[in-house]
Backbone as CSV, one residue per row, in Angstrom:
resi,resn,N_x,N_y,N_z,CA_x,CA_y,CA_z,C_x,C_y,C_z
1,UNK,-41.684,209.009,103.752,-40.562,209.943,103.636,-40.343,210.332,102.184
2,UNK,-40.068,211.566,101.810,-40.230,211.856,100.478,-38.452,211.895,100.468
3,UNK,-38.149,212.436,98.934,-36.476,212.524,98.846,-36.171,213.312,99.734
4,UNK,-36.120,214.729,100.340,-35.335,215.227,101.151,-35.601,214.823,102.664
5,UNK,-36.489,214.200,102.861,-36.446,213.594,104.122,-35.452,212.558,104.450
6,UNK,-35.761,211.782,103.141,-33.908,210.735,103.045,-33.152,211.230,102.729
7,UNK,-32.597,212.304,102.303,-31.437,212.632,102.386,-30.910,213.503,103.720
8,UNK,-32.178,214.196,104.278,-31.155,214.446,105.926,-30.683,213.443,106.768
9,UNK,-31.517,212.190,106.939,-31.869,211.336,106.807,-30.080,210.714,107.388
10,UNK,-30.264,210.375,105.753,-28.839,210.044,105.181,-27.715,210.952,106.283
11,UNK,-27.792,212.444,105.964,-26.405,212.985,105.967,-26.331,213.106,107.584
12,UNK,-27.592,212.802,108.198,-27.369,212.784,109.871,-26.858,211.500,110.658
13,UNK,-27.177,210.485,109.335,-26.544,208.921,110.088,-24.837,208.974,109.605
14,UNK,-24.632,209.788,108.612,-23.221,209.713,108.085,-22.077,210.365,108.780
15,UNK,-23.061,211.535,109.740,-22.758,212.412,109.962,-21.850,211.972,112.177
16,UNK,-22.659,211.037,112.174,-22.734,210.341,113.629,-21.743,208.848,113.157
17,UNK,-21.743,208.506,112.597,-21.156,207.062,111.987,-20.274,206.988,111.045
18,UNK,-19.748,207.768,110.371,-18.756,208.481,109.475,-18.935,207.605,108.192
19,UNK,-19.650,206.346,107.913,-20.243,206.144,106.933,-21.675,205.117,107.151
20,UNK,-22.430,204.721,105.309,-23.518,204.111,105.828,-23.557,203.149,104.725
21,UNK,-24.340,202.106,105.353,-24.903,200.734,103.960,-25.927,200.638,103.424
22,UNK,-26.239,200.897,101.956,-27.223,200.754,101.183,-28.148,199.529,102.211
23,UNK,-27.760,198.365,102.632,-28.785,197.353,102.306,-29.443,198.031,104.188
24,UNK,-28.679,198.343,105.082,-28.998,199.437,106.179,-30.150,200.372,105.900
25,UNK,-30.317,200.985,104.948,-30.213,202.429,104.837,-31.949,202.033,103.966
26,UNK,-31.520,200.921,103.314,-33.282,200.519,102.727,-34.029,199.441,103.936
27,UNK,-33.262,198.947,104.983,-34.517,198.922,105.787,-34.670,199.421,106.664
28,UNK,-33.787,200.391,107.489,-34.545,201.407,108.091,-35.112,202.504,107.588
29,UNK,-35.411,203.051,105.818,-36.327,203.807,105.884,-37.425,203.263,104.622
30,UNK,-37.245,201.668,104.859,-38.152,201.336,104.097,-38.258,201.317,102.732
31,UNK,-37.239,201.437,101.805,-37.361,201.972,100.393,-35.906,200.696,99.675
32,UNK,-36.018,200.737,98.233,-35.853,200.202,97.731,-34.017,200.559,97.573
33,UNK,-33.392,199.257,97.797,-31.805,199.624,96.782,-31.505,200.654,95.918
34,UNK,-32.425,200.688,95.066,-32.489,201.517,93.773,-32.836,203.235,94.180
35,UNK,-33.687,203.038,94.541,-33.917,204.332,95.692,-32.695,204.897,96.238
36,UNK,-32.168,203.819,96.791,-30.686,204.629,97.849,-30.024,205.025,97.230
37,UNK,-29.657,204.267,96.168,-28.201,204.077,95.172,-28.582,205.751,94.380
38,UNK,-30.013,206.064,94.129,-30.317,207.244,93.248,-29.876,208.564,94.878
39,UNK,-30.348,208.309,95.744,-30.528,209.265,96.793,-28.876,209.548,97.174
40,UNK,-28.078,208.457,96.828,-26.408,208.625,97.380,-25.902,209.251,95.973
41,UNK,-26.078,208.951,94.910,-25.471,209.734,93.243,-26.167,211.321,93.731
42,UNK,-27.016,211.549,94.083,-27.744,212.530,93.820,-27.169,213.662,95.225
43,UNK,-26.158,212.533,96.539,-25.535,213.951,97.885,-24.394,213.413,96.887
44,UNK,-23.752,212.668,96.535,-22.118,213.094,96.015,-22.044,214.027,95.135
45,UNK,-23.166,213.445,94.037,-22.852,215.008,93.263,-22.992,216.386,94.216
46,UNK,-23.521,216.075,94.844,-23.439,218.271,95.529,-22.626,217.929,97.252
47,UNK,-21.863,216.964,96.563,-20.174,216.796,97.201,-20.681,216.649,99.103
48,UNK,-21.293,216.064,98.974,-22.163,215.838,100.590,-21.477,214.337,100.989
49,UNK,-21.252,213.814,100.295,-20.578,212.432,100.641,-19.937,211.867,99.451
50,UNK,-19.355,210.740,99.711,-18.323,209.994,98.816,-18.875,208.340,98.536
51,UNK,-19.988,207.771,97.743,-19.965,206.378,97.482,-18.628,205.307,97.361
52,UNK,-19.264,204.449,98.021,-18.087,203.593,97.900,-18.980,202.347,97.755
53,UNK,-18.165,201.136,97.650,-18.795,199.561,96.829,-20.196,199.140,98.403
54,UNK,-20.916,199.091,97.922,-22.287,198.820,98.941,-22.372,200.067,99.711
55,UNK,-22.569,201.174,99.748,-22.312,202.172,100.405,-21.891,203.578,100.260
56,UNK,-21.996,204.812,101.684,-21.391,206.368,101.195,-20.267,206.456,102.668
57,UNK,-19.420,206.963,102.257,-18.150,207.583,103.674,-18.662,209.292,103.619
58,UNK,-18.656,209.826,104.352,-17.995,210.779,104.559,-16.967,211.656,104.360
59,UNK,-15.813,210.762,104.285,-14.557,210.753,104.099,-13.805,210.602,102.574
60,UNK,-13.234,211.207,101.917,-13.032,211.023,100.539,-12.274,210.108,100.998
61,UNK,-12.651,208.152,99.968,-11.413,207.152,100.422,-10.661,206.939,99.262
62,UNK,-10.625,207.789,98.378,-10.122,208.134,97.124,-8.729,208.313,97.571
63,UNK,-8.329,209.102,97.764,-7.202,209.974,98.123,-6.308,209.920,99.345
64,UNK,-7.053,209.370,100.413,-6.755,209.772,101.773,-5.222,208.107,102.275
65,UNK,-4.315,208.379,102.479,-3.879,207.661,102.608,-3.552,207.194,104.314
66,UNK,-4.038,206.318,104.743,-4.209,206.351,106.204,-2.778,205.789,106.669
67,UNK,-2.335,205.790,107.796,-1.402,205.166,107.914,-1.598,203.619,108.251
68,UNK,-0.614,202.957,108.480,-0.489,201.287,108.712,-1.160,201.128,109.880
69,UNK,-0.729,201.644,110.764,-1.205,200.921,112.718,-2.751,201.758,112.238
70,UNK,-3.551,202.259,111.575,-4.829,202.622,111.129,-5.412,201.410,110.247
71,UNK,-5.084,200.619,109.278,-5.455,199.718,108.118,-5.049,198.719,109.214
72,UNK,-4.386,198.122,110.067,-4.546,196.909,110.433,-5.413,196.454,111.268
73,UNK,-6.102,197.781,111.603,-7.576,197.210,112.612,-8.838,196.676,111.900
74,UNK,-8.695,197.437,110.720,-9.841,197.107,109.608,-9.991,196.192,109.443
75,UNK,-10.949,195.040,108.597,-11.166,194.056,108.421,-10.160,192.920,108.588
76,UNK,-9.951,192.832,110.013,-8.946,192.003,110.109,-8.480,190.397,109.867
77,UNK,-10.414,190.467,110.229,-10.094,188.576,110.154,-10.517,188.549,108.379
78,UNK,-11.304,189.186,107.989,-11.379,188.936,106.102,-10.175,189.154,105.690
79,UNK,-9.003,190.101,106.063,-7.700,190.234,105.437,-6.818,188.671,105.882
80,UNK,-7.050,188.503,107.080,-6.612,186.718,107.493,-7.421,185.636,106.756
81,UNK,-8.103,185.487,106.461,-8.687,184.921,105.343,-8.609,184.823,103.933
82,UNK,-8.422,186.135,103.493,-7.321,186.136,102.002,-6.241,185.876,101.982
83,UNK,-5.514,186.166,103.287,-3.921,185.203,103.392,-3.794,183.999,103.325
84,UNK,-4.518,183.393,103.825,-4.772,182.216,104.006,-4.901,181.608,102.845
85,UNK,-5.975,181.860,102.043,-6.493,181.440,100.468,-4.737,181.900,99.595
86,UNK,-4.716,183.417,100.201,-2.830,183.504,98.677,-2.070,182.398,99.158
87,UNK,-2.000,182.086,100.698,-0.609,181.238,101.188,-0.789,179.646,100.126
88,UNK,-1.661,179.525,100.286,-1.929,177.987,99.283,-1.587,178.138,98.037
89,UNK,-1.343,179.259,97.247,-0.789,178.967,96.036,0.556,179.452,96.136
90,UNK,1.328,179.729,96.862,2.920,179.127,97.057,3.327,178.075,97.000
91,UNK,4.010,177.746,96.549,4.680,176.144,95.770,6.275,176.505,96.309
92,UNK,6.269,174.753,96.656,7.940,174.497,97.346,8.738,174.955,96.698
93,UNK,9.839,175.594,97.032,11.290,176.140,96.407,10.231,177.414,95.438
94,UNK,9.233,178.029,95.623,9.050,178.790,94.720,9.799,180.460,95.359
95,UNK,9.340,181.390,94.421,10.206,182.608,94.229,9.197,183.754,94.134
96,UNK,8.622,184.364,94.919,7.874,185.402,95.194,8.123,186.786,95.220
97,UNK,7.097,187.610,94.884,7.391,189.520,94.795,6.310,189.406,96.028
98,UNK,6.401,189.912,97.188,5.268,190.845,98.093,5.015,192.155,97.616
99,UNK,4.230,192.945,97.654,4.016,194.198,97.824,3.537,194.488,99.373
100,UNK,2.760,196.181,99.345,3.165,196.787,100.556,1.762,196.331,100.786
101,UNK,1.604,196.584,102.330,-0.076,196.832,102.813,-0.572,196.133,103.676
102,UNK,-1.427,196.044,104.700,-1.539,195.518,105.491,-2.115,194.474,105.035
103,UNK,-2.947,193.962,104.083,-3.228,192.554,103.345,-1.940,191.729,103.145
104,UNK,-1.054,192.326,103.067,0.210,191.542,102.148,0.778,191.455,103.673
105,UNK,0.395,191.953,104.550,1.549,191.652,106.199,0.142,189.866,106.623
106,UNK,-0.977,190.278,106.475,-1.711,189.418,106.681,-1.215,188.108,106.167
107,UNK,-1.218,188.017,104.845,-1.000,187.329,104.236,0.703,186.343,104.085
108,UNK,1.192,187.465,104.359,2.822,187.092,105.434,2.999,186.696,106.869
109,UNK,1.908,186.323,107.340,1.465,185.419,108.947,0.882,184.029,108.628
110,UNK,0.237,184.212,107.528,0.002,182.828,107.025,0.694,182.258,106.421
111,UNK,1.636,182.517,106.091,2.870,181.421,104.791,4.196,180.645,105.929
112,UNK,3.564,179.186,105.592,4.861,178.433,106.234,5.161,177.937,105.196
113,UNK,6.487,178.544,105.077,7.237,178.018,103.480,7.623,176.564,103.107
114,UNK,7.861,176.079,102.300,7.343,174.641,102.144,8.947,174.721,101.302
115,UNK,9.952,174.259,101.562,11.274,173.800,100.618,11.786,175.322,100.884
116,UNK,12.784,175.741,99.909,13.419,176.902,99.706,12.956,178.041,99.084
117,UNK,12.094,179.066,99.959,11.223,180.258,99.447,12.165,181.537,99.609
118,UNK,12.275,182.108,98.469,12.727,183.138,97.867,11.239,184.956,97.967
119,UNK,11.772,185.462,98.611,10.960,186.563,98.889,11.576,187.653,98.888
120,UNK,10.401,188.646,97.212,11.357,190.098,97.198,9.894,190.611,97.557
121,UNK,10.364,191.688,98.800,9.646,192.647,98.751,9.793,194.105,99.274
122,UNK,8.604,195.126,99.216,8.897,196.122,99.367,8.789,196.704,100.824
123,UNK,7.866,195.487,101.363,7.373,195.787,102.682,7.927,195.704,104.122
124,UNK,8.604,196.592,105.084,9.359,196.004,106.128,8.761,195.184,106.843
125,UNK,7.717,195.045,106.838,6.392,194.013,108.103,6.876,192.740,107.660
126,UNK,6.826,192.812,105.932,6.693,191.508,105.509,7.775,190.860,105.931
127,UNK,8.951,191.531,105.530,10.187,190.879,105.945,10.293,190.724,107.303
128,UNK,10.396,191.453,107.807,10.434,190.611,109.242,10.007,189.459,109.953
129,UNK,8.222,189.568,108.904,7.970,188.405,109.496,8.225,187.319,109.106
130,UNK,8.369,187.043,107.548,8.965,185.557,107.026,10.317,185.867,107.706
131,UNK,11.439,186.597,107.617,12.884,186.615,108.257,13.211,185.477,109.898
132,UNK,12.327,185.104,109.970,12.212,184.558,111.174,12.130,182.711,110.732
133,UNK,11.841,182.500,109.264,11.998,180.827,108.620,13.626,180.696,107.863
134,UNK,13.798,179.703,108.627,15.451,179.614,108.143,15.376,179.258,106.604
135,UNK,14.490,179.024,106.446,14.495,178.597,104.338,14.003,179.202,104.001
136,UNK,14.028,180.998,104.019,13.347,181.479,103.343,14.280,182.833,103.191
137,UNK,14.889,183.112,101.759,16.012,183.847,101.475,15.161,185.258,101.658
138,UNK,14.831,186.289,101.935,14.458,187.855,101.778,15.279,188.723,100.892
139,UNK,14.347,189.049,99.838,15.656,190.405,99.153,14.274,191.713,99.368
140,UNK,14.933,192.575,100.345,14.385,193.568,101.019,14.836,194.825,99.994
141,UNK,13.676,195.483,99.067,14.247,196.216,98.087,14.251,197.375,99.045
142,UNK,15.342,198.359,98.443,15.865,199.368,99.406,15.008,201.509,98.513
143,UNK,14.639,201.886,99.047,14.817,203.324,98.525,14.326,204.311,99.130
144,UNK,13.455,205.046,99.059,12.403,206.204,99.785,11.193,205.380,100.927
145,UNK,11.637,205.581,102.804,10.923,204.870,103.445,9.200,205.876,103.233
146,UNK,8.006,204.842,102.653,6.901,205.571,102.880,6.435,205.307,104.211
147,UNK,6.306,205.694,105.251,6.148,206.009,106.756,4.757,205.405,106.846
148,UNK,4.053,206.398,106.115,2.142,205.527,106.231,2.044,204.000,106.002
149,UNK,2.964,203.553,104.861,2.646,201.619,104.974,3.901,201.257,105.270
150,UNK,5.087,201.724,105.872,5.899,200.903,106.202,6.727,200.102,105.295
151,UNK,7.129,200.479,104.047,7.163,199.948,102.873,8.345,200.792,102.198
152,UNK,9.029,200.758,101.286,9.623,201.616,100.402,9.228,201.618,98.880
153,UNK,9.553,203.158,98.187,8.894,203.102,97.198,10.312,203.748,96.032
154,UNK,10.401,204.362,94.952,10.975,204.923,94.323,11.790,204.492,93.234
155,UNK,12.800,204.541,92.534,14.053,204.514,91.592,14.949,203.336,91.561
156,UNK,15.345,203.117,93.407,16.287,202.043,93.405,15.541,201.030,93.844
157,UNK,14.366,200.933,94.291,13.617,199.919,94.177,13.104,199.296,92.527
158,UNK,12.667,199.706,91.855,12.417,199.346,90.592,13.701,199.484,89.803
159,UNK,14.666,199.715,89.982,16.116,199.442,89.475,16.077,197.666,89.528
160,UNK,16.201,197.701,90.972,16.679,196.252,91.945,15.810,195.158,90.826
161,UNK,14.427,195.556,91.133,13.377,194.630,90.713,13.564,193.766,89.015
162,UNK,14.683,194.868,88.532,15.201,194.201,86.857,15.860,193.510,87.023
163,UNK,16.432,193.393,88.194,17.245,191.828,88.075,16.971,190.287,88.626
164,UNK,15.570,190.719,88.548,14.372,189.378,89.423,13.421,188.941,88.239
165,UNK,13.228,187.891,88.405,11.380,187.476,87.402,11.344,186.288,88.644
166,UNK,9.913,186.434,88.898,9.629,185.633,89.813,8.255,184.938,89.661
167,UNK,8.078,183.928,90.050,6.659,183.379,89.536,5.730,184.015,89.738
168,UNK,5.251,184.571,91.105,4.113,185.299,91.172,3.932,186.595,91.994
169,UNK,3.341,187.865,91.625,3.406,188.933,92.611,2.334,188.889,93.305
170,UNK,2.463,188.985,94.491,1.163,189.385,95.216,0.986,191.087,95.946
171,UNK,-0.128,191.230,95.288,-0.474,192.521,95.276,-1.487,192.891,95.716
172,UNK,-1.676,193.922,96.537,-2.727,194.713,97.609,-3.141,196.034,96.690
173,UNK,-4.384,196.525,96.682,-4.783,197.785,96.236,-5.660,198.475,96.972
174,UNK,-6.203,199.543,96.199,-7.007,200.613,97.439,-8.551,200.674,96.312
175,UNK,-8.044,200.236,95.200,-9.396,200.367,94.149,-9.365,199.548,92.866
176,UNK,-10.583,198.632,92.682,-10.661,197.615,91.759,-12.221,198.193,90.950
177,UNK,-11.794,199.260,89.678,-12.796,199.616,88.846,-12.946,198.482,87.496
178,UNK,-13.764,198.673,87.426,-14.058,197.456,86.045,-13.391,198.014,84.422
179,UNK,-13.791,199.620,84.417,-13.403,200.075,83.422,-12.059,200.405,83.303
180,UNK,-11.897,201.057,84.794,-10.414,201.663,84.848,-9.306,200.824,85.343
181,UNK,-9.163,199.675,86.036,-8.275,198.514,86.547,-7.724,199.211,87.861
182,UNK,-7.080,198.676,88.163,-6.537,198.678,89.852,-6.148,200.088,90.153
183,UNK,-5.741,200.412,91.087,-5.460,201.689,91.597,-4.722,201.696,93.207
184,UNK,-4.194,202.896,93.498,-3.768,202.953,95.095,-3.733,204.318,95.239
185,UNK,-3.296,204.617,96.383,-3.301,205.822,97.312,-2.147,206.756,96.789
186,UNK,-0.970,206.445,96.440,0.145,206.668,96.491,0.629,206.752,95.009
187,UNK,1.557,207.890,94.501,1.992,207.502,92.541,3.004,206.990,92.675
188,UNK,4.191,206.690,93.505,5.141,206.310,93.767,5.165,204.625,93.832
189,UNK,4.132,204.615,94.876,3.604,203.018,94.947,2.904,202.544,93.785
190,UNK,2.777,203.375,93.156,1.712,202.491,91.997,2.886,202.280,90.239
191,UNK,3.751,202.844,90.718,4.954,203.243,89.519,5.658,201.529,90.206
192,UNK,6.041,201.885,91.604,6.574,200.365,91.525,6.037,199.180,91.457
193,UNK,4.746,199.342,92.032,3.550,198.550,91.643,3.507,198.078,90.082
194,UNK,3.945,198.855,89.094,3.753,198.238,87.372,5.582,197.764,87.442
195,UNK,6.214,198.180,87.797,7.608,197.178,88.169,7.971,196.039,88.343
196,UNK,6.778,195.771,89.396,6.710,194.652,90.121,5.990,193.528,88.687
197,UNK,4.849,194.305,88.235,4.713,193.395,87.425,5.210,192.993,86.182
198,UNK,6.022,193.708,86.005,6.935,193.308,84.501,7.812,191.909,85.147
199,UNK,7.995,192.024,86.607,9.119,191.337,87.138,8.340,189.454,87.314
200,UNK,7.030,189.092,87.612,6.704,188.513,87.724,5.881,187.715,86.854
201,UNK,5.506,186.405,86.642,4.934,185.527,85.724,3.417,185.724,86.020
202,UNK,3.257,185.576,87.348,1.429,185.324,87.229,0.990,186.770,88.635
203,UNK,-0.168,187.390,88.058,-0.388,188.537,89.088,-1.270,188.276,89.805
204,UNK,-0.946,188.141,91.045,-2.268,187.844,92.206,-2.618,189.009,93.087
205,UNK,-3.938,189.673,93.154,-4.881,190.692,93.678,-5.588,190.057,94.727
206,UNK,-4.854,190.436,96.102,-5.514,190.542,97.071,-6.281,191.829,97.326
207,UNK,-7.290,191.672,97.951,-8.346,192.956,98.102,-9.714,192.393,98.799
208,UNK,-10.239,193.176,100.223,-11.337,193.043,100.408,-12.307,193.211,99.753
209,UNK,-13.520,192.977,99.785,-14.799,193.903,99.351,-15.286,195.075,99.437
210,UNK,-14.227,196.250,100.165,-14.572,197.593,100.445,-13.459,197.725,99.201
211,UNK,-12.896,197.252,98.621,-12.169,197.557,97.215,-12.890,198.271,95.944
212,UNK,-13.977,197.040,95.805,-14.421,197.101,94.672,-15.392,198.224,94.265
213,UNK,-15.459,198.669,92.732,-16.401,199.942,92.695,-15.440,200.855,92.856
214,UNK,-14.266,201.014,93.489,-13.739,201.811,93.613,-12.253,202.701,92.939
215,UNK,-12.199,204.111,92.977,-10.881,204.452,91.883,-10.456,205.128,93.078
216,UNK,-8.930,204.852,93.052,-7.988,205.091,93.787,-7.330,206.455,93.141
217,UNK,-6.175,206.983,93.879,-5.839,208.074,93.436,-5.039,207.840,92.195
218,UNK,-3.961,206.844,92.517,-2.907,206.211,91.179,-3.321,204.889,90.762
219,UNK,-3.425,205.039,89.368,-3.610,203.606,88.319,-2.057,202.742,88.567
220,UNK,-2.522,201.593,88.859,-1.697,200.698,88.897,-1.316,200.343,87.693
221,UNK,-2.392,199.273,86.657,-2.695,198.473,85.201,-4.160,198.442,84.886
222,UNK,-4.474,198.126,84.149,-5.594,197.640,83.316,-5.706,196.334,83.718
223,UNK,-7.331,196.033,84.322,-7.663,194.260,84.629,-6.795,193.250,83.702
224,UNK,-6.601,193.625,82.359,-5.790,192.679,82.047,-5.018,191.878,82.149
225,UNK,-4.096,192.300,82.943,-2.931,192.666,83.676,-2.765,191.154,84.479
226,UNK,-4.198,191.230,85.478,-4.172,190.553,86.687,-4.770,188.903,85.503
227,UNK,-3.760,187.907,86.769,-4.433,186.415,86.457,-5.500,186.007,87.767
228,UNK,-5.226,186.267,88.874,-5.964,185.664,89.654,-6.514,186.808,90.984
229,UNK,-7.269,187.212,91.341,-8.069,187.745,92.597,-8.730,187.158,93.302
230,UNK,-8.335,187.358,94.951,-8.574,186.718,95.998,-9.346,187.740,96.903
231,UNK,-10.702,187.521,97.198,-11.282,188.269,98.205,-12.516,187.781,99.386
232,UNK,-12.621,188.591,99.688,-13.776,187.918,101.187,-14.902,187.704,100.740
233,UNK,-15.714,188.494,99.403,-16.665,188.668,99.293,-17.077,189.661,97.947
234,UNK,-17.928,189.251,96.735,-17.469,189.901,95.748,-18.869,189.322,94.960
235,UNK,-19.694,190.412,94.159,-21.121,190.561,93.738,-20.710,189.627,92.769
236,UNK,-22.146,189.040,92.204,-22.054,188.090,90.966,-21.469,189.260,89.753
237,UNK,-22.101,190.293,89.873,-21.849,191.009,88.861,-20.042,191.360,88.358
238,UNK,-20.082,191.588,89.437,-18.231,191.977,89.426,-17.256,190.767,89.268
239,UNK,-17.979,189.246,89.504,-17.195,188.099,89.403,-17.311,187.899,88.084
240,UNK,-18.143,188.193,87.498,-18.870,187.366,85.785,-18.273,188.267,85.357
241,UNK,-17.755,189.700,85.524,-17.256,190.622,84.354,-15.549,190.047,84.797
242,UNK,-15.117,189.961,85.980,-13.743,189.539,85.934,-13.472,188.402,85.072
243,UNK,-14.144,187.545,85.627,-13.895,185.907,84.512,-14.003,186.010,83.497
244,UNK,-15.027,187.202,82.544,-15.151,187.170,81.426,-13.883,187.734,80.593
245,UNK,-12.857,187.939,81.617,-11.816,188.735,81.313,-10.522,187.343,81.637
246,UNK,-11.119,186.388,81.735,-10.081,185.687,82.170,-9.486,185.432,83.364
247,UNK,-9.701,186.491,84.761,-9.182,186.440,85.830,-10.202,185.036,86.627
248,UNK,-9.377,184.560,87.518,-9.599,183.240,88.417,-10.263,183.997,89.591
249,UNK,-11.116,183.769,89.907,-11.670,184.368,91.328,-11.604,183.577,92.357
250,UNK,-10.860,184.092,93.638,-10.843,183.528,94.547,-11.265,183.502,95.826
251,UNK,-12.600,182.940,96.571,-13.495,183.609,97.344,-13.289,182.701,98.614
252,UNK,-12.511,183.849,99.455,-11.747,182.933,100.991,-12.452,182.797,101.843
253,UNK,-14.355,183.110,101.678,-15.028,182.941,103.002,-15.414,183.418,103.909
């Protein structure tokens, strides 16, 4: 198969499957990683598809903000698995920020609070579902309902948030670039998103592996930012440049 044979190739499996996987894509047509990775730079540029971390969508996942009852079918049991891994670093009587997203509702099914847990967040899922442990206080920040995550975003939410410091935020994103730092769907969410972190001591990044490689529509912070990231699955390459930055990697399995 020469290049344009892989690339119809390409745009007819993308085209039936709404996206495809490099490590897929080199053994059914026989050719090298390096090969693909050149054959997928070479349809985005002439805007034929959209790369994403191991892979091309169809679909720009840049921008597109899906709604909630859409993101909770997705990687469901790897998002139960990063809950699982954040719920263990909650400490008795400690004092928590949630953010929005269906990782952070995941991750709010796994926490049996241990002493007197204090929980601010933005997310209605979340609250509801800790609201149900008698030791566990909720401060449900109030402002503009965003409908797609179920969450609120705006003014009097990051008002509220100045009168909190809390040990640790846990935080969901839509894109973890190396150069550019975190990102999301939303500018609203990503304004309270840097709120959240003025408000808290240590920053924890939940995120699958369809994260990484990737720029979201709104900048959250700069990697700096973050102390610890928790995910399903994450290249040597992208772990050795985080650590070299200081961040704790946390790999749930």
């Amino acid at each position: 198969m020469d290049s344009v044979e892989r690339h119809r190739y390409i745009l007819k499996k993308l085209e039936t499957e709404g996206k495809v996987s490099v490590l897929d894509l080199c053994e059914e047509l026989d050719v090298s990683s390096v090969t693909i990775r050149k054959d997928l730079r070479f349809l985005e540029k002439s805007n034929l598809l959209y790369r994403t971390h191991g892979g091309a969508t169809k679909e720009n996942p840049y921008t597109k903000d899906k709604p909630v009852y859409e993101k909770e079918k997705i990687l469901v049991e790897e998002k139960k698995r990063i809950g699982q891994k954040a719920a263990e670093l909650v400490e008795e009587n400690d004092s928590i920020i949630i953010a929005s997203g269906t990782t952070m509702h995941a991750f709010a099914r796994e926490l049996s609070p241990s002493g007197q847990l204090t929980v601010v967040t933005a997310s209605l899922h979340v609250a509801i579902e800790l609201g149900k442990y008698a030791n566990t206080d909720i401060i449900q920040l109030g402002g503009i309902l965003r409908k797609s995550s179920s969450s609120v975003t705006g003014i009097y939410s990051e008002s509220l948030l100045k009168d909190f410091y809390c040990s640790k935020l846990f935080l969901g994103i839509d894109g973890l670039d190396l150069d550019y730092g975190i990102t999301t769907t939303n500018a609203m969410e990503a304004q309270l998103n840097r709120s959240m972190i003025e408000s808290a001591q240590k920053i924890i990044v939940l995120a699958d592996s369809t994260k990484f490689g990737r720029k979201s529509f709104s900048k959250i912070c700069d990697l700096e930012k973050i102390d610890v990231v928790i995910t399903d699955e994450i290249s040597s390459v992208f772990q050795e440049a985080l650590e070299e930055q200081g961040i704790q990697v946390i790999i749930s399995g």
